[in-house]
Structure formats: C-alpha cells, structure tokens
C-alpha positions, -999 to 999 in steps of 0.1 A, spaced: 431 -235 391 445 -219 423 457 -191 411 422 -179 389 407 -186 423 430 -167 442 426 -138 417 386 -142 416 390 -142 454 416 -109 456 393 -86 435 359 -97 457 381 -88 488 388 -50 497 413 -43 463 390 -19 445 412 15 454 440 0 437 426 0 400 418 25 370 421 22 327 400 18 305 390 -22 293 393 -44 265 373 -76 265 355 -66 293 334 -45 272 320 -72 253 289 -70 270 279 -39 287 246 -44 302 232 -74 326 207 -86 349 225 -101 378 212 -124 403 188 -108 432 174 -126 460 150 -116 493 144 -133 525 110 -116 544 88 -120 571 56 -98 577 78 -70 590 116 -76 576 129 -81 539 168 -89 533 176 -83 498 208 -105 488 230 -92 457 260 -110 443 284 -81 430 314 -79 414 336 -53 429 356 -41 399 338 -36 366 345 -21 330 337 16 323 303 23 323 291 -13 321 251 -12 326 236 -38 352 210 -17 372 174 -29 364 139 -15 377 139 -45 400 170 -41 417 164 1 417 129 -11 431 149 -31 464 176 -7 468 150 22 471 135 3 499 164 -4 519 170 14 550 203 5 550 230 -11 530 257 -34 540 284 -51 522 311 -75 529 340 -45 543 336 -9 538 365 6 517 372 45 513 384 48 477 391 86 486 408 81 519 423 41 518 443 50 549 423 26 570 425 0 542 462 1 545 466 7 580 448 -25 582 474 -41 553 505 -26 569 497 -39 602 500 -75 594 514 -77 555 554 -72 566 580 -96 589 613 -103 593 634 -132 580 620 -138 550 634 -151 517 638 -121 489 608 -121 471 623 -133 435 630 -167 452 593 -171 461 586 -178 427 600 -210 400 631 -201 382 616 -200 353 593 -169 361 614 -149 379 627 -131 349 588 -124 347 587 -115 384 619 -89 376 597 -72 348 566 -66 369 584 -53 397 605 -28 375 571 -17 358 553 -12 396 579 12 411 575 -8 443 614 -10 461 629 -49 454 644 -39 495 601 -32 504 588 -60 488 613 -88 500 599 -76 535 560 -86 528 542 -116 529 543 -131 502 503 -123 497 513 -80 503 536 -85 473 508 -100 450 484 -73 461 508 -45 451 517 -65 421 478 -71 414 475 -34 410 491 -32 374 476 -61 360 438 -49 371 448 -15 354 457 -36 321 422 -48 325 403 -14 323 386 -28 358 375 5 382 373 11 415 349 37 413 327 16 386 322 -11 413 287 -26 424 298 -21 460 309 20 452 282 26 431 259 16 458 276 32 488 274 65 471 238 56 462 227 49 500 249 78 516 231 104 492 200 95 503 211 96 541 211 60 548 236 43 565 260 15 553 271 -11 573 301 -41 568 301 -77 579 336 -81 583 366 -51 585 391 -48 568 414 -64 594 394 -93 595 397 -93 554 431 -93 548 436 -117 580 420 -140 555 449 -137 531 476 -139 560 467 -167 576 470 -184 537 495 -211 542 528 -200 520 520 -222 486 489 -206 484 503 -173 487 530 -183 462 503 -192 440 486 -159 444 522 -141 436 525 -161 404 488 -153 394 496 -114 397 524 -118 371 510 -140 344 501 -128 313 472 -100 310 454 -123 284 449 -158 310 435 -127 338 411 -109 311 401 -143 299 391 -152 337 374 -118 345 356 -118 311 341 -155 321 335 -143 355 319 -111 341 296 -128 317 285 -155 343 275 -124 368 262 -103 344 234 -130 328 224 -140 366 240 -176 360 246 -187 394 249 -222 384 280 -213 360 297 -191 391 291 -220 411 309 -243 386 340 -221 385 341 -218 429 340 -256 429 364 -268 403 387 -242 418 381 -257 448 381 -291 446 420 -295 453 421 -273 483 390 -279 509 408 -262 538 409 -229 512 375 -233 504 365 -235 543 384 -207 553 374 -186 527 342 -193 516 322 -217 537 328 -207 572 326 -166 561 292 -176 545 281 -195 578 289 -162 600 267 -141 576 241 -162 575 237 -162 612 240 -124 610 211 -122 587 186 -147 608 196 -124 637 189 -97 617 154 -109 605 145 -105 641 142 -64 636 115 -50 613 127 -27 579 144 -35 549 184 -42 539 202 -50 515 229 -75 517 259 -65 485 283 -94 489 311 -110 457 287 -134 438 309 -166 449 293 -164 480 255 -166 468 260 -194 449 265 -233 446 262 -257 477 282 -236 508 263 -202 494 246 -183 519 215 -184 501 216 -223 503 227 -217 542 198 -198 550 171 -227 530 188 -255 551 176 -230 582 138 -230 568 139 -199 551 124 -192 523 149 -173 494 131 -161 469 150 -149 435 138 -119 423 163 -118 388 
C-alpha cells in the first residue's frame, strides 16, 4: 500500500522532466472528463482542477467546459513550477538536500531478496553505484523512478500541468506556484527512512504492479470519479496518518488559506493541483466547504 502511494505521490510532485516512451495500458482509454470545480463571489472565480502530471501520448481530456475556465483565467497556478527545457532549478533544488555522508551503500537499503533486483535497475540507469550510495535514500528512488515511468509511455510534455503552462504563457498570462521546488522535495526529505525505503523498493518492482496502479489512477481521473481517487488516498493511508498529514492534509490546509486570501482580489484563476488533493475528507475542496464556501462542480 505504501509504496503505490509513494509512487502516486512521486509523479504528482515535480518528476515530470524525468520521463518519455510511448504507453501500453495507458492507452486504454484516451479521452476523459476530469473533475472541475469553482469557488466565486460577485467579483472573483477560483477554478479548482485535479491533474495528473504525467499522461499517455496524446490522451484527450480537454472539454468545452474546462477550455471555457481556462479562457477566463487571468492567471494560472499550480502546485511548483517545473522547466522541462531548463530543470536546472529543479535539480539545484534536488542536489541541495538529496546527498550526505555516512550512509549505508544503497544495495543494503533494500531486503535481501531484492537486491539482485536493485543490482539490475541500477546497471540499466547508468547512475554510478559510488553516486547513489551517497543520496537519500528517496534521491535514489527518484533517479531510479525515471526508467520505470519511461516503461510506462508516461510524458512530461503530455502533462495537464505542461500543457497548461504553455497554454497560459502563449496567451501572455502569468503562472504562478504554491509551493517551490525546495519546499517539494523537502517533503520527500524529511520522509522518515522506512518510508523512503519503501519508495526505493516501489521504483524497482515490476513494470506491470506500476502500469496496473497508473492505469487505475488514470481511469479514476479521467471519468471525474473523485469518490474512487478518494478510496485509493485513504486505504493507502490508513497505516501511516503522520504520512498522510505531512503530505496531504497540512499542504491542502496551506492552500486553502491561500485561496480564501486570494478570494479577497477581484479576476479569475485557475487552481491545477494532483487530483489526491481535491478529493475525499482532507481535500481542499472539502477544506474550503467547512470555511462556508460554496464549491460548485462544474464536470
């Protein structure tokens, strides 16, 4: 359960420079009408979007509704703005925290019994065994992560959150972030080390349990079914409540507050975040009710 959550969680944070291929499952369905909320008062209008940051080739999901909102935003903003033509920010920001000293080689951060499987992805990577055994234990799995999303098909550059930067900066509107990428990744370091162990063995498993996950995942987001996103987040979970605060719930709290303070200026936005965090009982959508807002889904 921990380490499809950890995955789920890796691809919705910052990773989509690191992917490219073309998709198997994944294509199964190629068209969707994801979930779409607003918040307004006479003069302001949030629009909230769940997204999913890496998608098949050419998967269809845009709908007159959601090209009706995004033409009226002034300005987009998403969870952390990532360059997929220049990531040196993105790994500045990785570097700066992902390596220290004294830690144990990185096979021996894994069971016995999947090392040998640990020893295969790191031959196929081209990453150093010397380099790795200096990361955290959650650096490895993101440069690990790389190969298996490329076994997936999953782009960077067919991503909700790309798709709509590029949308927004050609019409000369600015983008904005809710968190940097500092702030992201600090997520993922201050991890205690069995989750990060569990995120290590989740990049190496199989390609099939990771397409099965993303093709669940995809499906889910793609129909609009918050209730089944929800479902996955909370079994997921259910065993780790100090993940699922520092991750989820107290992220979602900071964002709401940024959108009430937000509702005080007049114009439109709209608000691109991973899906998990519009949906089930911690969601910023049900934040923002609890307030006395009124969310209104509009697909």
């Amino acid at each position: 359960m921990l380490k499809s959550l950890l995955r789920r969680i890796g691809v919705a944070l910052g990773l989509s420079l690191l992917v490219g291929g073309a998709a198997a499952e994944a294509r199964a369905t190629q068209s969707g009408r994801p979930a779409l909320w607003a918040v307004s008062d006479p003069d302001t209008t949030i629009y909230l979007f769940g997204t999913i940051h890496l998608l098949p080739e050419n998967f269809q999901w845009r709908t007159a509704k959601f090209n009706e909102a995004m033409e009226g935003s002034q300005q987009l903003v998403v969870e952390t703005i990532v360059d997929n033509k220049n990531p040196t920010k993105l790994m500045s920001a990785m570097a700066s925290m992902a390596f220290a000293k004294g830690l144990p080689p990185i096979i021996e951060r894994v069971p016995a019994a999947k090392r040998a499987t640990l020893e295969t992805a790191i031959k196929k990577n081209g990453t150093p065994v010397a380099a790795l055994n200096q990361m955290k234990t959650w650096a490895a799995a993101f440069v690990l992560l790389k190969d298996k999303f490329q076994e997936l098909g999953l782009k960077g550059d067919e991503g909700v959150e790309t798709i709509l930067r590029d949308g927004f900066t050609a019409r000369g509107k600015p983008i904005g972030e809710l968190e940097t990428n500092v702030e992201q990744f600090g997520f993922f370091d201050r991890l205690p080390e069995p989750a990060q162990r569990a995120l290590l063995e989740g990049a190496i498993d199989p390609t099939t349990s990771m397409n099965k996950d993303f093709a669940g995942m995809l499906s889910a987001w793609a129909s609009g079914d918050v209730g089944g996103i929800a479902k996955t987040f909370d079994r997921d979970l259910s065993t780790s409540p100090a993940l699922r605060d520092a991750l989820i719930r107290q992220r979602n709290a900071n964002w709401s507050r940024w959108i009430e303070q937000r509702m005080a200026q007049p114009g439109a936005v709209m608000i691109a975040v991973g899906a998990g965090h519009l949906a089930g009982k911690y969601s910023v959508v049900e934040m923002l009710k609890k307030d006395g807002y009124k969310v209104r889904r509009l697909q």
